[in-house]
N, C-alpha and C positions, 0 to 999 in steps of 0.2 A: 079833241081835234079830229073832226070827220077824215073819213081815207083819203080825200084827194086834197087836203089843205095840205101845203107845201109842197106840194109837188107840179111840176109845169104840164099845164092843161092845154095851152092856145099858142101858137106863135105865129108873127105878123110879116110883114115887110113894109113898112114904108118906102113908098119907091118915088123918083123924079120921073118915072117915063114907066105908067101901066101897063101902056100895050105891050111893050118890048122888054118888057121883064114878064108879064105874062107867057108869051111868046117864048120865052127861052125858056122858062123854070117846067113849061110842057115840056120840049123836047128834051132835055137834060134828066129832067126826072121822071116824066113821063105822068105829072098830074092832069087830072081834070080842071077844068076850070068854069064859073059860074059867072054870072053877076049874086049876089046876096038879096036883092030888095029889097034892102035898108033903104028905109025914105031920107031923100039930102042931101047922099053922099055915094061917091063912088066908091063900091067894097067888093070883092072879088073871090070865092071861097076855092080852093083850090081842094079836089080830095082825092084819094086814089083807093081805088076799086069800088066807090061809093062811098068810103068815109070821111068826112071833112078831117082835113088836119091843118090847115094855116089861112090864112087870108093874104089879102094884098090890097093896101092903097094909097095913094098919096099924101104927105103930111100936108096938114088942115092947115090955114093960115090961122085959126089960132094956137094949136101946136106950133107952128113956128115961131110965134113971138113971144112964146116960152122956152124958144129953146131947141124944138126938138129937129132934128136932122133925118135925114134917109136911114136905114139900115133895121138887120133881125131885132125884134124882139119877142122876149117870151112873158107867158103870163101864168104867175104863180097862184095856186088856190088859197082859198082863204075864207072861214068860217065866217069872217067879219072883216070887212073890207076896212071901214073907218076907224075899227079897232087898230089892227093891222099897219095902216097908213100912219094912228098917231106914235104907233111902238118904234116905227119905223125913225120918226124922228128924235125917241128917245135914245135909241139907240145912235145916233147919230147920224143916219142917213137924211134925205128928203123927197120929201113930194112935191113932186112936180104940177102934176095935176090931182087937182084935190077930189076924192073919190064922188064917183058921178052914175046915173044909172044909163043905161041901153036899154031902151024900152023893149019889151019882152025878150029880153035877151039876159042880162042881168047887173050885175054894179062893178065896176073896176076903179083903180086910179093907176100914175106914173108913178113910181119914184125912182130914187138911185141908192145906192150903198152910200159908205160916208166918203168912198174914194173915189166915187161919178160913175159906175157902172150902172146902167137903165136897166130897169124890168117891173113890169105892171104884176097889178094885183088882179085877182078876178073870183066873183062869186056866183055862179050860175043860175040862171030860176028853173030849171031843171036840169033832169040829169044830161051831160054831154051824149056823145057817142064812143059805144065801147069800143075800147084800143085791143089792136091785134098783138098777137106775139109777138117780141121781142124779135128785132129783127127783119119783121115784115118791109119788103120795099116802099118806101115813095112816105112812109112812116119815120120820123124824129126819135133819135135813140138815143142820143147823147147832149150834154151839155157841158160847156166849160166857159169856167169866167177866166179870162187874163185878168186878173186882179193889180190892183195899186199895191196890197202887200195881200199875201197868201193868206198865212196863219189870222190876221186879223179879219181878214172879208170873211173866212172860212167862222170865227166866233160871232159873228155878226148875225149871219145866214142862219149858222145853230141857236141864235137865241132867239133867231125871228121864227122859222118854221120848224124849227127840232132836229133838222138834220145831225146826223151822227158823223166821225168816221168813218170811211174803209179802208184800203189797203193805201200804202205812203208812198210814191215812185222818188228814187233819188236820181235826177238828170243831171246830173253833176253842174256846170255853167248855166244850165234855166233853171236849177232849183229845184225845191220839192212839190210834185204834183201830188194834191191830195184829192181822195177818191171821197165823195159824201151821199149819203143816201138817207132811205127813212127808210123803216118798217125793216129792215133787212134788206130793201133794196138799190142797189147802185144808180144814180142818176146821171151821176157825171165828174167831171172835174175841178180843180180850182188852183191856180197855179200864179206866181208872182209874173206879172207881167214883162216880156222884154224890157229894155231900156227905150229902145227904138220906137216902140210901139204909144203916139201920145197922150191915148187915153185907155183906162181898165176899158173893156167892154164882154160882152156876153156870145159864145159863138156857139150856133146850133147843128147839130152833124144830122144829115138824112140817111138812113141806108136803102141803098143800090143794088140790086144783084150782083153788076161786076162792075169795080170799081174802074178798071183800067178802062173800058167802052165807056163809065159815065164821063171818065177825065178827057176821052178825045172828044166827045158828045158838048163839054166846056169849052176845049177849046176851037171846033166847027163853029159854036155859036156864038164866039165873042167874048167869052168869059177869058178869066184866065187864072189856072192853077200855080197856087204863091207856094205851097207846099207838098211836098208829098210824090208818089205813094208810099209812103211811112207803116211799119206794121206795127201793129198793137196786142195786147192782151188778149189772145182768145183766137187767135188766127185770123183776124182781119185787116184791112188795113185802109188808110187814112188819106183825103184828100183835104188841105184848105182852098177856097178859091174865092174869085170875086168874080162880081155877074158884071155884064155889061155896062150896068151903072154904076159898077165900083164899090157894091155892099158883098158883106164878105157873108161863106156861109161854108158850109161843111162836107164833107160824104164820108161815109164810111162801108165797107161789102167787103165781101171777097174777091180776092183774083182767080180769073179764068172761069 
């Protein structure tokens, strides 16, 4: 397994309204924004300080008569995408969209776990661009699935790209959050879903210089913070929120 298989390389937005999720994920986070020059389609690369880190664009009408809705996704590496995709439904999950290439770009497909949580595959035809430290603002540092059941999403994921354990949080009424990583390193979360909450899904955390200026920056611009500021592990601390169109997404930095 190459260094970046399994671990999240790409993450997207499908959005109902480009201009105006553009528009706010500048002010709020403070990315750059592009057109891409993808022949076809409207594609949008968002980077900050000149690195690409996420995209934005409208779901396809034929993504939607598959299915698919507005909101994050992220895109996991993968040595062999087709391979991959068909493990995926041995394992019990499914794909959604059957693995397909990007011309000069590389090959991905959809799928879901076995309990509907989304995340694509992806295999690059060259190398990405190098990630900054850990940490770096307007940069993706975290991941956490609300899952359909914890412990099972969590064997699923390990049998699909190797992830390990790390450290087990006991939240008493939300359950056990488990920490998973590769190589020794922490990726993110995996945690049984509210009850409230209708479907598993996948939530991506940016970090921020300062958390509290990104939260009022959310909500000047229409967003609105469902959770937090919440502290975490390591002296930072936590915002969840939703953008003007109602897709949810994350922050994480310091106070002050």
């Amino acid at each position: 397994m190459s260094e970046i298989a399994g671990t999240f390389v790409w993450y997207e937005l499908m959005t109902s309204d480009m201009k105006a999720a553009e528009a706010f994920y500048r002010d709020v986070i403070g990315w750059d924004a592009a057109d891409s020059g993808l022949p076809g389609m409207s594609y949008t690369l968002f980077s900050a300080n000149g690195t690409p880190v996420c995209g934005l664009t409208t779901v396809q009408a034929d993504a939607a008569a598959m299915g698919a809705r507005p909101g994050w996704i992220g895109y996991v590496g993968a040595d062999d995408v087709d391979a991959t995709a068909a493990r995926i439904e041995e394992l019990g999950g499914k794909v959604l969209r059957a693995p397909d290439d990007i011309p000069g770009i590389g090959r991905f497909a959809v799928a879901a776990d076995p309990h509907g949580a989304v995340f694509c595959l992806f295999k690059g035809q060259g190398e990405g661009p190098a990630m900054p430290a850990m940490g770096t603002p307007g940069h993706f540092g975290w991941r956490e699935l609300h899952a359909g059941d914890g412990p099972a999403a969590f064997d699923f994921y390990a049998e699909l790209f190797g992830w390990t354990k790390g450290a087990a949080m006991d939240m008493g009424p939300m359950g056990v959050y488990q920490i998973f990583g590769r190589n020794g390193v922490d990726l993110g979360g995996i945690m049984t879903k509210a009850p409230h909450i209708p479907m598993p899904f996948w939530l991506y955390y940016v970090h921020v210089a300062d958390i509290d200026a990104a939260g009022a920056r959310v909500a000047a611009k229409g967003g609105q913070v469902v959770f937090g500021p919440q502290e975490v592990p390591g002296g930072l601390w936590i915002l969840q929120c939703r953008d003007p169109q109602g897709e949810m997404f994350a922050l994480v930095g310091a106070r002050g």
